[in-house]
Every structure is written in structure tokens, then in C-alpha cells.
N, C-alpha and C positions, 0 to 999 in steps of 0.2 A: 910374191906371186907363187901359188900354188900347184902343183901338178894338175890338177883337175883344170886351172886357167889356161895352162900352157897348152896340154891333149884338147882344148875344146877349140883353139883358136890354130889349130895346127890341123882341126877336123874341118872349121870351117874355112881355111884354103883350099883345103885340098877339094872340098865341096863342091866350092867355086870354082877351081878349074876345071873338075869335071864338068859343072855344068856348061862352063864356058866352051869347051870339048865336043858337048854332046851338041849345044846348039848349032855349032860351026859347020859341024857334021849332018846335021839335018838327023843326028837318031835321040828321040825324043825317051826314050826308054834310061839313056846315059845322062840327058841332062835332067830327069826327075830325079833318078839316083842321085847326084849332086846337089839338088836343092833339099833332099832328103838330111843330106851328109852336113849341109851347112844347119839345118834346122838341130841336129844332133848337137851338132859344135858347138852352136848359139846356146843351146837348153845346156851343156858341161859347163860352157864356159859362165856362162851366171849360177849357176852352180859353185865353181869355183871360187866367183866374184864374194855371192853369200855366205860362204864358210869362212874367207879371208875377211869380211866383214865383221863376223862376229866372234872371230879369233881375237880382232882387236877391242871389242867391247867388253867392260871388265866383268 
């Protein structure tokens, strides 16, 4: 596992509890920001996924 896997799946927790946060809370501003934040994550973390990918192909 790669730095770029670890930072993208570390982005998209913390994503998700903001959003989770923001929902609870009724402010709709904090839970975009967090669906923003998991969207990031997601895009790193297959990122990550592809480069460790093709680190193993010869």
C-alpha cells in the first residue's frame, strides 16, 4: 500500500464524517464540503490503487 492509498482513504473518512456532521446539524454548506472531501479521497485513493498496480506489472 502506497502513500497516495493511505492519504486518499484517510481523506475519505474524514469526508464522511464531515458530512455526516453537517447533515445532523441541518448546515448544508459542511455536509457538501464533506461529500467534496470524500470525492477527493476516492479520486487519491484510485490513484494510489493505479500506480500500485502498475508498480507490479513488469
Amino acid at each position: 500500500m502506497n502513500s497516495d492509498q493511505v492519504k486518499g482513504r484517510i481523506e475519505q473518512a474524514k469526508g464522511k464524517m464531515k458530512a455526516i456532521f453537517g447533515k445532523g446539524t441541518g448546515n448544508k454548506k459542511t455536509e457538501l464540503a464533506g461529500k467534496i472531501e470524500q470525492i477527493v479521497g476516492s479520486t487519491q485513493a484510485l490513484y494510489g490503487d493505479a500506480k500500485e498496480e502498475s508498480r507490479k506489472q513488469p
